[in-house]
VOPAGU-2260 file (C-alpha; in pm, 1 decimal, decimal comma):
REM VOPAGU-2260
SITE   aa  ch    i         X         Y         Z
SITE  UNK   A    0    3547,4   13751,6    9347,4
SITE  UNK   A    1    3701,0   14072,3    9167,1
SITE  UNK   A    2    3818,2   14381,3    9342,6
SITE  UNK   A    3    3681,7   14285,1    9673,7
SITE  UNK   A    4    3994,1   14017,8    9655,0
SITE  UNK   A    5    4235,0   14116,9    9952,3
SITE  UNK   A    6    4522,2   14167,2    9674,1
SITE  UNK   A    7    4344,2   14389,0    9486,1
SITE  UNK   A    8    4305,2   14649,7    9755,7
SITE  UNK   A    9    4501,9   14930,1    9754,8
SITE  UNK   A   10    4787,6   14970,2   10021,7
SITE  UNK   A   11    4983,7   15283,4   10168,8
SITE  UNK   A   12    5333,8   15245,0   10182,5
SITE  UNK   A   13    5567,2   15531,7   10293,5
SITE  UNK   A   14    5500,8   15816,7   10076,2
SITE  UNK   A   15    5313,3   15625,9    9815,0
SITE  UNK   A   16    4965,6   15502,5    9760,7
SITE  UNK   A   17    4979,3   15142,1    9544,3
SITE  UNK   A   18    4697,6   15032,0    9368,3
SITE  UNK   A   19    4714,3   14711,4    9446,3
SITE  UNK   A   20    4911,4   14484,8    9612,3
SITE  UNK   A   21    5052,7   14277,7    9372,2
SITE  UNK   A   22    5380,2   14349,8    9371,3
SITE  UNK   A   23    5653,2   14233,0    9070,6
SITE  UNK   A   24    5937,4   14093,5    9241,4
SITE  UNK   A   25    6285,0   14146,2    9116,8
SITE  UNK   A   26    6430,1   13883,7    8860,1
SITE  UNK   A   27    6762,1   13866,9    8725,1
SITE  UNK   A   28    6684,0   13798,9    8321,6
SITE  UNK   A   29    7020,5   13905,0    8166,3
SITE  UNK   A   30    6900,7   14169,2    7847,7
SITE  UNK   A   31    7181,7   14440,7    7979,9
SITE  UNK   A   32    7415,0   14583,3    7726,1
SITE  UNK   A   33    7723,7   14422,3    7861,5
SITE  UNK   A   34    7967,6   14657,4    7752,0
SITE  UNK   A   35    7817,5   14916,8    7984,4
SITE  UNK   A   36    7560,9   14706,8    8145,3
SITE  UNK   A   37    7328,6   14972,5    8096,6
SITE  UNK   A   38    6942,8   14909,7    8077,2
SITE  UNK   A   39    6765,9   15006,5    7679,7
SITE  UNK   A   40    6469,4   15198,7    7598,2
SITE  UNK   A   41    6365,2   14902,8    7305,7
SITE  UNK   A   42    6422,3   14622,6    7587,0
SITE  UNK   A   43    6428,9   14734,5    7952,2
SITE  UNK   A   44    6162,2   15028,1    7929,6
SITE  UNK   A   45    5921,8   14825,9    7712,5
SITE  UNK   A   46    5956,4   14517,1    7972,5
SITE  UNK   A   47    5871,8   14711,1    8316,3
SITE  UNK   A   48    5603,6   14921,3    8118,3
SITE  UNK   A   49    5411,3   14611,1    8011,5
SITE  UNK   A   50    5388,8   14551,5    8387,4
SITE  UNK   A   51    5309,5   14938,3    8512,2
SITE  UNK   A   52    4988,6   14808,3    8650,4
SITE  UNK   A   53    5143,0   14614,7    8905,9
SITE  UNK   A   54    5113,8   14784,2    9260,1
SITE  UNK   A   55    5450,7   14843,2    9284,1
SITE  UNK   A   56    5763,6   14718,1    9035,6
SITE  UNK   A   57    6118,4   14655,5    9193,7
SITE  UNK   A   58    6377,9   14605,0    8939,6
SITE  UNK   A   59    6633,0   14328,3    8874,2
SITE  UNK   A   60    6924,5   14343,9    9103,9
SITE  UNK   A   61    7148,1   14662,4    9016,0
SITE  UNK   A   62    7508,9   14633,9    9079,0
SITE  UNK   A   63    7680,5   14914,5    9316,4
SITE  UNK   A   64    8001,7   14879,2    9096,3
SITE  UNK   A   65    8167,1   14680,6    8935,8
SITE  UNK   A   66    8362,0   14480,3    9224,4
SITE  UNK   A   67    7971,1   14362,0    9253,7
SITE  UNK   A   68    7959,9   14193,9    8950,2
SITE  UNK   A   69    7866,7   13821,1    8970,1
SITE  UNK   A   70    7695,2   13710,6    8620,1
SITE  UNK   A   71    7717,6   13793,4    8264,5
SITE  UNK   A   72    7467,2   14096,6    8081,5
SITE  UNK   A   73    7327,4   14230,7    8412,3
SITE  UNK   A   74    7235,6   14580,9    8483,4
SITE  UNK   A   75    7435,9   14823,8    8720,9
SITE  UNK   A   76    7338,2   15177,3    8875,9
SITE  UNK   A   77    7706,9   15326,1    8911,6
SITE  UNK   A   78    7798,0   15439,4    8553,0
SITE  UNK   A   79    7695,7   15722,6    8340,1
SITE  UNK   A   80    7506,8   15519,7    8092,1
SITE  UNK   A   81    7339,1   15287,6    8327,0
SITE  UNK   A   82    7209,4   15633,7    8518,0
SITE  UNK   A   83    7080,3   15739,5    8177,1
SITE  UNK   A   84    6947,9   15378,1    8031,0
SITE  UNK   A   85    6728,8   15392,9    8401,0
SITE  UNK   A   86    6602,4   15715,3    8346,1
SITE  UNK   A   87    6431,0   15572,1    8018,4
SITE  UNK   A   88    6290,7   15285,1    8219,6
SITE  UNK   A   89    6122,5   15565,3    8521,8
SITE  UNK   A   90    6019,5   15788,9    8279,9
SITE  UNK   A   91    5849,6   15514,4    8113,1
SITE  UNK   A   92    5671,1   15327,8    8386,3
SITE  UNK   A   93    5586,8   15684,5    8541,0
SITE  UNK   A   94    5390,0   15783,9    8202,5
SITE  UNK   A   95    5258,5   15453,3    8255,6
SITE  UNK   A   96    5096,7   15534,7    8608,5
SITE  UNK   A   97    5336,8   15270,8    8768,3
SITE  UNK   A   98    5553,0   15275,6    9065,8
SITE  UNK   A   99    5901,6   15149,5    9048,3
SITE  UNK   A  100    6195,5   15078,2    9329,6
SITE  UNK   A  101    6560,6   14995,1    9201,0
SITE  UNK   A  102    6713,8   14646,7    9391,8
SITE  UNK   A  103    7089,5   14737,4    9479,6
SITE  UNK   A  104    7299,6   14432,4    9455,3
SITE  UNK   A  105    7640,6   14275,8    9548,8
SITE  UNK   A  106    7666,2   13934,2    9468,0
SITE  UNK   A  107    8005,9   13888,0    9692,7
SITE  UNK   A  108    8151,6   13566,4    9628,4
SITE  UNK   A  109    7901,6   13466,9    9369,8
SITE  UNK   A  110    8176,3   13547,1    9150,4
SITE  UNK   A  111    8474,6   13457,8    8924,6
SITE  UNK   A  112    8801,6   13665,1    8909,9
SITE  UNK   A  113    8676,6   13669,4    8532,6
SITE  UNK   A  114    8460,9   13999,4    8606,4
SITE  UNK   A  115    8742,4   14155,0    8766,6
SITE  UNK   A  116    9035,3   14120,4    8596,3
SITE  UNK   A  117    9197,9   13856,1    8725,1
SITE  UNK   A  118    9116,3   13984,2    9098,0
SITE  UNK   A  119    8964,2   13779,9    9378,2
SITE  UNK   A  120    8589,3   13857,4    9451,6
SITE  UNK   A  121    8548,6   13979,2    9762,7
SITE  UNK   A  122    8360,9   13843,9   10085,6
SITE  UNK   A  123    8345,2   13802,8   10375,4
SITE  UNK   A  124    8571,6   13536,9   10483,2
SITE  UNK   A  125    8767,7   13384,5   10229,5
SITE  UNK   A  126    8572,2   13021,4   10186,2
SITE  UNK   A  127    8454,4   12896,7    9873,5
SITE  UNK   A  128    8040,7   12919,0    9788,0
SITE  UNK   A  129    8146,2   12580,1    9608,6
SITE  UNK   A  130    7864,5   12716,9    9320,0
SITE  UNK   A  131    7917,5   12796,8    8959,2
SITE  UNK   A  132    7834,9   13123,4    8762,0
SITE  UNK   A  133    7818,7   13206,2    8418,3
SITE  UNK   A  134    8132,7   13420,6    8311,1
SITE  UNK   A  135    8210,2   13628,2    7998,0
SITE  UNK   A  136    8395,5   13329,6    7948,3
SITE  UNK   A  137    8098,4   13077,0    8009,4
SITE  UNK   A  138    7979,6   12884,2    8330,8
SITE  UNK   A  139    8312,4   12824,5    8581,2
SITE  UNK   A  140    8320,4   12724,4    8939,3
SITE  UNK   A  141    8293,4   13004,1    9193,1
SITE  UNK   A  142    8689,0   13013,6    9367,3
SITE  UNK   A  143    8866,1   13113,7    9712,3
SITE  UNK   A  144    8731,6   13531,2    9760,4
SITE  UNK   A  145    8970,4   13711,4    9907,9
SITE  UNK   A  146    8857,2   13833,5   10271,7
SITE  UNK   A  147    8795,0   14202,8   10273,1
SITE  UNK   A  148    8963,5   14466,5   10496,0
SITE  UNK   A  149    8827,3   14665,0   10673,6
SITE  UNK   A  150    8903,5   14944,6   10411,1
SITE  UNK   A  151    8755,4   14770,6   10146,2
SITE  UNK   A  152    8401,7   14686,6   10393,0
SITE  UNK   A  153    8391,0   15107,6   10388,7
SITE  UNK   A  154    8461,1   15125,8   10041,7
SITE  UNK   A  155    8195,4   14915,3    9913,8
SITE  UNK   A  156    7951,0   15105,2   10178,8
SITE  UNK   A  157    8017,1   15417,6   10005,6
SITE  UNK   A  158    7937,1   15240,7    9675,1
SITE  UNK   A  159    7581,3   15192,7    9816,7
SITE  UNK   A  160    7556,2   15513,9    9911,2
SITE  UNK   A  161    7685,7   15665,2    9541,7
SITE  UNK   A  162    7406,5   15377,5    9421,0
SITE  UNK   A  163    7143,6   15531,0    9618,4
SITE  UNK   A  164    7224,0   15893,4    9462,5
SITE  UNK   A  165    7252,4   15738,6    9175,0
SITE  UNK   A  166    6961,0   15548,1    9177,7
SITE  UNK   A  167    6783,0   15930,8    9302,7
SITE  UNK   A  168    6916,5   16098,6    9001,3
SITE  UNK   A  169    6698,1   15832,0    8768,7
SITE  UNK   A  170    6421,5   15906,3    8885,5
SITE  UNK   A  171    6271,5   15557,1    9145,2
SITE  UNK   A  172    6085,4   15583,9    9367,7
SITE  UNK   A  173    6297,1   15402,5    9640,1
SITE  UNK   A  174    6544,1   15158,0    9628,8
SITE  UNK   A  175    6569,3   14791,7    9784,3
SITE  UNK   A  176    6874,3   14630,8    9945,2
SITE  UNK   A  177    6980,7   14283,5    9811,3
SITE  UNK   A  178    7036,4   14131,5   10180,3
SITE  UNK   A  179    6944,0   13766,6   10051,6
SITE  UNK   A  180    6978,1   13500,8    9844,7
SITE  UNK   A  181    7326,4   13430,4    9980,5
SITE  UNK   A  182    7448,8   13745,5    9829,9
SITE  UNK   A  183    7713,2   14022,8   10016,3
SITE  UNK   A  184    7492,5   14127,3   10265,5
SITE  UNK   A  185    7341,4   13745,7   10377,3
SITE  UNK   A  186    7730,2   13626,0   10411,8
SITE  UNK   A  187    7790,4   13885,0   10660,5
SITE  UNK   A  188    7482,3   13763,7   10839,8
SITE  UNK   A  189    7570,4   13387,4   10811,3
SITE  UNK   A  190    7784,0   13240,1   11093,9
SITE  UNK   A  191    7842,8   12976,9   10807,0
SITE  UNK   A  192    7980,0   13222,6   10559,7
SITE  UNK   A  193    8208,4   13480,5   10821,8
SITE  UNK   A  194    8424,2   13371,1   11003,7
SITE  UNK   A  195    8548,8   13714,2   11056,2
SITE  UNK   A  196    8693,7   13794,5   11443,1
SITE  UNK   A  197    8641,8   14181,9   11410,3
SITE  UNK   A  198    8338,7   14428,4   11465,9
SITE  UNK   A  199    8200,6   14219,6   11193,9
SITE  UNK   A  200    8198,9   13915,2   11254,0
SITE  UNK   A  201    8126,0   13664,0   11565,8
SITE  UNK   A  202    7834,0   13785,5   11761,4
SITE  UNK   A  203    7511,7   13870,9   11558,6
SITE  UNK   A  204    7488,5   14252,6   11626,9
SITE  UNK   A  205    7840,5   14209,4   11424,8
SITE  UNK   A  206    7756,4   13985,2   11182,2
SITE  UNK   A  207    7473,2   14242,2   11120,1
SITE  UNK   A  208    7675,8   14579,8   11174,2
SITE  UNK   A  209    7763,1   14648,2   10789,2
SITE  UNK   A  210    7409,1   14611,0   10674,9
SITE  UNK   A  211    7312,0   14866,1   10938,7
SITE  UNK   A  212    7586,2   15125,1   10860,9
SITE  UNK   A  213    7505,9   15116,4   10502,7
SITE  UNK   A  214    7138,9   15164,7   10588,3
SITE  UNK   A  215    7212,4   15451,1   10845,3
SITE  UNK   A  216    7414,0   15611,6   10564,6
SITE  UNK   A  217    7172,1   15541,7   10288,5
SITE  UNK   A  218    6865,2   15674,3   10466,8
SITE  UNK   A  219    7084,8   16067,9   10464,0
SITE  UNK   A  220    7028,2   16035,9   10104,2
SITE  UNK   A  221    6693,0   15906,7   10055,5
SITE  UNK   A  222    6405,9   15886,3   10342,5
SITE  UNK   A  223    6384,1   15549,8   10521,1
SITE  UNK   A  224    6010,4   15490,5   10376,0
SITE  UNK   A  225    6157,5   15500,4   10029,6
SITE  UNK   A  226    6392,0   15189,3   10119,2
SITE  UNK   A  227    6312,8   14854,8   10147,1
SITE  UNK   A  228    6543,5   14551,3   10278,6
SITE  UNK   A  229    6499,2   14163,8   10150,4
SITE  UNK   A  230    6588,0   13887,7   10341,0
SITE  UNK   A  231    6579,8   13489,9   10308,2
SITE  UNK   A  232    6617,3   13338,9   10643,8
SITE  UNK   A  233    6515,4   12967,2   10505,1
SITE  UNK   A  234    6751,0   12974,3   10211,4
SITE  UNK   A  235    6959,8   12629,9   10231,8
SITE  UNK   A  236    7156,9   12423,0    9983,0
SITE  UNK   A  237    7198,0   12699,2    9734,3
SITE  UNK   A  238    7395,1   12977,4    9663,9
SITE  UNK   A  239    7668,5   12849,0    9880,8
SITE  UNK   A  240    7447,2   12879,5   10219,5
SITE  UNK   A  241    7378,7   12646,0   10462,7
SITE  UNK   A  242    7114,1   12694,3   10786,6
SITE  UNK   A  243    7280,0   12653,6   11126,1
SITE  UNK   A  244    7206,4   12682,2   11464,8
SITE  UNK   A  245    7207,6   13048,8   11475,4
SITE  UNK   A  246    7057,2   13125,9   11150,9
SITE  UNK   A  247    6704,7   13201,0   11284,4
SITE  UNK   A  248    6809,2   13414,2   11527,8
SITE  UNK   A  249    7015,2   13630,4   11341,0
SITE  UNK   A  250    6703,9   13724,4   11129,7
SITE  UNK   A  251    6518,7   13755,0   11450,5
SITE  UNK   A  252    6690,1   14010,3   11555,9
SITE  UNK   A  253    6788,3   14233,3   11199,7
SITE  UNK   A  254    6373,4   14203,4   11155,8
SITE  UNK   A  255    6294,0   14295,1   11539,0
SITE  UNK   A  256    6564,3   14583,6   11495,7
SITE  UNK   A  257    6382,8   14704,0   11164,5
SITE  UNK   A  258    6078,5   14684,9   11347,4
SITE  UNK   A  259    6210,8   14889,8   11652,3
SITE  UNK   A  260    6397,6   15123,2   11524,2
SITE  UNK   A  261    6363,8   15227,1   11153,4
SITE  UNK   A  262    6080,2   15307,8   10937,7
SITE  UNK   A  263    6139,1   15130,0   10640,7
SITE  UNK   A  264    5927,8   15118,4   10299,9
SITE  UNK   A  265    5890,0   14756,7   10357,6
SITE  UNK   A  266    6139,2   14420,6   10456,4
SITE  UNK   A  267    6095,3   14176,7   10168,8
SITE  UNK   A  268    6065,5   13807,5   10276,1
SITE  UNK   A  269    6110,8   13450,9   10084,9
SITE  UNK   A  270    5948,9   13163,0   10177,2
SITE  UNK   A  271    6205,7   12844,5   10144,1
SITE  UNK   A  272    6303,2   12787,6    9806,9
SITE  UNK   A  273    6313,4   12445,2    9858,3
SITE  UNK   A  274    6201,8   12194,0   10120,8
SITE  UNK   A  275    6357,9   12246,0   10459,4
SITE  UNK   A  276    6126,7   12103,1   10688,1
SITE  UNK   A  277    6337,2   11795,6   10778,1
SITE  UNK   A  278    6627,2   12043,7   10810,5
SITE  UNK   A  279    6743,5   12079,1   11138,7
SITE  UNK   A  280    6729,4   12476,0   11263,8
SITE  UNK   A  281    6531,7   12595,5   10963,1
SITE  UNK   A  282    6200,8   12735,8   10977,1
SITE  UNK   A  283    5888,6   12688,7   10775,8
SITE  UNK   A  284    5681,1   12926,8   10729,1
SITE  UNK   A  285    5811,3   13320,8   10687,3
SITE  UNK   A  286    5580,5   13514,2   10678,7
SITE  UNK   A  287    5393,4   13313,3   11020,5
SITE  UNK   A  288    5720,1   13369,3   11215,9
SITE  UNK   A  289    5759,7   13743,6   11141,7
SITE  UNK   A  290    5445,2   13925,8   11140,8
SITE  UNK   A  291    5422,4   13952,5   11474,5
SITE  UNK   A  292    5788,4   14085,7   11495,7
SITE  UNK   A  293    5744,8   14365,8   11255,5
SITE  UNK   A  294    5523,2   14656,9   11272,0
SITE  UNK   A  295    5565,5   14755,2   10973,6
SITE  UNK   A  296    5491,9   14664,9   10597,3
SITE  UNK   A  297    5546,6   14289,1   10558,6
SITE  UNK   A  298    5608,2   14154,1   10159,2
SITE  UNK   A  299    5628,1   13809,7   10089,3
SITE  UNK   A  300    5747,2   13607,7    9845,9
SITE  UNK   A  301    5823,6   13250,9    9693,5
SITE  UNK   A  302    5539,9   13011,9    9528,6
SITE  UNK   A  303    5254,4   13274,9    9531,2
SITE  UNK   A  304    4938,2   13200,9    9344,8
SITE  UNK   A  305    4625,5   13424,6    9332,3
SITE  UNK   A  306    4433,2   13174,0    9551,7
SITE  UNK   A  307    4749,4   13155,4    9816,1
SITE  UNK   A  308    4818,6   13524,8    9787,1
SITE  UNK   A  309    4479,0   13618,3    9860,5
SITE  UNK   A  310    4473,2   13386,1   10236,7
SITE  UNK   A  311    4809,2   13498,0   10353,3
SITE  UNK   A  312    4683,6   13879,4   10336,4
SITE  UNK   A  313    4315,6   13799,0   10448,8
SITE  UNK   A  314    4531,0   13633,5   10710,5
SITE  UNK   A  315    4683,2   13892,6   10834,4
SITE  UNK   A  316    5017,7   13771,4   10752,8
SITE  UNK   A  317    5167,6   13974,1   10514,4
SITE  UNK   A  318    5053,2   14333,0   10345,2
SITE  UNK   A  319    5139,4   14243,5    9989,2
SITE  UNK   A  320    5320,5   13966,4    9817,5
SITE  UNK   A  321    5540,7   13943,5    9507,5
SITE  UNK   A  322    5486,4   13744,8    9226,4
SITE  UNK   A  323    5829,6   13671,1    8996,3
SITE  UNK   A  324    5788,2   13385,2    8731,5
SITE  UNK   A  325    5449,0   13450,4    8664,2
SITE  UNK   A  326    5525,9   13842,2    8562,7
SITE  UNK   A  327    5688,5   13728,1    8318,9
SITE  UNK   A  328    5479,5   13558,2    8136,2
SITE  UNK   A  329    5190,1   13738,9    8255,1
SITE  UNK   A  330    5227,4   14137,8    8180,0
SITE  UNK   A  331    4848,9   14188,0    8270,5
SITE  UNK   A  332    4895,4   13965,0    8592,3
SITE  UNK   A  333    4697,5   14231,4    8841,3
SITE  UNK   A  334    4379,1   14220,1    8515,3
SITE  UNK   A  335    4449,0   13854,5    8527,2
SITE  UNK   A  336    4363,9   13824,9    8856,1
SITE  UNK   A  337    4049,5   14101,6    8907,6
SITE  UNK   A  338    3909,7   13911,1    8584,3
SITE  UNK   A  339    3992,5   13535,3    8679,1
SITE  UNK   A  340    4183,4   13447,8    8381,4
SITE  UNK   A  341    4424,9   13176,7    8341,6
SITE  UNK   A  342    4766,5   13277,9    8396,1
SITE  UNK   A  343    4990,4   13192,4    8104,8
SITE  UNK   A  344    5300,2   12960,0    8136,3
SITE  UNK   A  345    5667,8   13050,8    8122,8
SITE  UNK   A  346    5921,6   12958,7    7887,9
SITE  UNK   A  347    6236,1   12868,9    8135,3
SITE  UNK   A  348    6437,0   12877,3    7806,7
SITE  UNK   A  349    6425,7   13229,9    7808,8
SITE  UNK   A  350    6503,8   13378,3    8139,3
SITE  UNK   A  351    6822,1   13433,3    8076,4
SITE  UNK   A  352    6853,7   13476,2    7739,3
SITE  UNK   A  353    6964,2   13824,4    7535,6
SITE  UNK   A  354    6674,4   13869,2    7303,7
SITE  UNK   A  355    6326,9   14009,6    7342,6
SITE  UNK   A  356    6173,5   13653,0    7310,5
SITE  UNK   A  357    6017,6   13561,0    7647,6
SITE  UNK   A  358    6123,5   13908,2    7772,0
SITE  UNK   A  359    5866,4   14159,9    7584,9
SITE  UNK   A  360    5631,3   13901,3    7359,3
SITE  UNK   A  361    5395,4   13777,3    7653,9
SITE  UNK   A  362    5045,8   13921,5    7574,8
SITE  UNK   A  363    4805,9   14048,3    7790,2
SITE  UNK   A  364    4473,9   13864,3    7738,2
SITE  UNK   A  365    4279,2   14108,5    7976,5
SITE  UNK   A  366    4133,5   14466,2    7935,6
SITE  UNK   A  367    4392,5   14569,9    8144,3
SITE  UNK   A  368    4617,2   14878,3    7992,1
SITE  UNK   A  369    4939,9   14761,0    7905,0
SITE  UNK   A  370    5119,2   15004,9    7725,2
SITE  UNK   A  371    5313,4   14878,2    7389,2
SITE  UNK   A  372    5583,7   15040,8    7157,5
């Protein structure tokens, strides 16, 4: 079993023919300058080159600005440098023969007034994730945000939209929107997180309304098949969300909108994090429940393997799936898996740490070309 492996096929998506479709999700691993938060050539370009041969590469999560700050060293896509650090990174992976999309990201109230001078983060609805993020000033509980007007909802839009030019201007190939993980976009979908009583909030086409202005505006600066949208309709007991009674349907209908109505690169899909199957209103299995509700290109993600990978496309129920924890450790991961070598273990240790260690030091133990510095 080598290339005749359902992963290893190629796949067209949009504009752009992948190689395979093992995709590198995006992971959060803190090596940002933090006075700019700017991406490096020795760290950040070196990292996503390693793992070029992947079918397609989408980034850590980018903030839109700095209101969208939520955690210590992470990379943005609204600043001068940042713009310049990320050309670096395109050029790089492009040289490489790799694809790459950017994930734009705000984290909401995943935040501490600590990354904004003293100010409230904004949400929302102003109720307390009751979580804790890591600060300039180390880990703190998350506090009250402050409920945003109306004029701050278009103000943050147009900071998606500046992100998309931005993210133009450094040369990806398409960007993905960060609606999950209980971040901005995923409390505006949550009854459990807004508790607005405007156009955006109380019925789902409301609670949904700001994601789909930002994408109508986005998709005048970049073509629809160069975005793709994440979502995590299972996600319970972390980042401050909880699954209620209207949960599922909400994602019903953003997905079944998607489907009917836009032509996006892809939507982006997690499989629970954690166990919800005793949890009333939650569903199982993702990528089951939405295939048939979207025409277009399904991605899934969460607890991947090659073996598992491999069934759910031969299945029929996804298109490609993302792998995170094991690209890090595993640069060569699409070689791994045409060549049936081990996969390597990752040090948790260094996720999140500053240095190179456990960032650019994984070897590649196939004949795969990773390029080195």
């Amino acid at each position: 079993m080598k290339d005749t492996q359902p992963v290893l096929q190629s796949y067209k998506m949009g504009g752009l023919t992948l190689p395979n479709r093992v995709i590198m999700a995006p992971m959060t691993r803190s090596r940002a300058d933090n006075k700019y938060t700017a991406p490096t050539a020795d760290k950040h370009a070196v990292y996503y080159t390693q793992r070029a041969t992947a079918g397609l590469i989408i980034t850590e999560g980018s903030q839109v600005s700095e209101r969208a700050v939520g955690y210590i060293y992470t990379a943005g896509i609204h600043n001068k440098e940042q713009i310049e650090g990320w050309k670096k990174v395109t050029k790089e992976v492009h040289d490489a023969g790799g694809r790459i999309f950017i994930q734009l990201w705000h984290v909401g109230r995943i935040s501490h007034p600590d990354f904004h001078d003293g100010k409230l983060p904004l949400a929302p609805s102003a109720i307390n994730p009751e979580e804790q993020v890591y600060t300039p000033n180390g880990q703190k509980d998350t506090v009250e945000p402050k409920a945003m007007s109306i004029e701050e909802i278009k103000e943050t839009k147009a900071e998606f939209i500046q992100a998309t030019r931005n993210a133009v201007e450094a040369g990806f190939d398409g960007v993905e929107i960060h609606s999950s993980n209980g971040y901005l976009f995923h409390q505006f979908f949550s009854s459990f997180s807004n508790k607005r009583e405007d156009n955006y909030g109380g019925s789902i086409e409301n609670r949904a309304r700001f994601f789909f202005e930002v994408l109508d505006e986005m998709k005048k600066v970049i073509p629809e098949n160069k975005i793709g949208a994440r979502f995590n309709p299972s996600l319970h007991g972390t980042f401050g969300m909880e699954i209620v009674e209207d949960t599922i349907p909400t994602f019903d209908y953003i997905i079944k909108k998607l489907s009917d109505e836009y032509d996006l690169a892809y939507i982006h899909l997690s499989e629970p994090f954690t166990d919800v199957s005793d949890v009333k209103y939650a569903e199982t299995e993702i990528a089951k429940r939405y295939r048939p509700m979207y025409k277009g290109t399904l991605m899934i993600n969460t607890g991947f393997d090659q073996e598992k990978a491999n069934k759910v496309i031969e299945a029929g129920n996804a298109d490609l799936v993302s792998f995170a924890k094991l690209y890090i450790s595993n640069p060569d991961l699409v070689g791994r898996f045409r060549e049936n070598v081990d996969t390597s273990e990752w040090d948790k240790d260094t996720f999140y740490s500053q240095g190179k260690e456990g960032y650019t030091d994984y070897e590649a133990k196939t004949r795969d070309l990773i390029p080195s510095k």
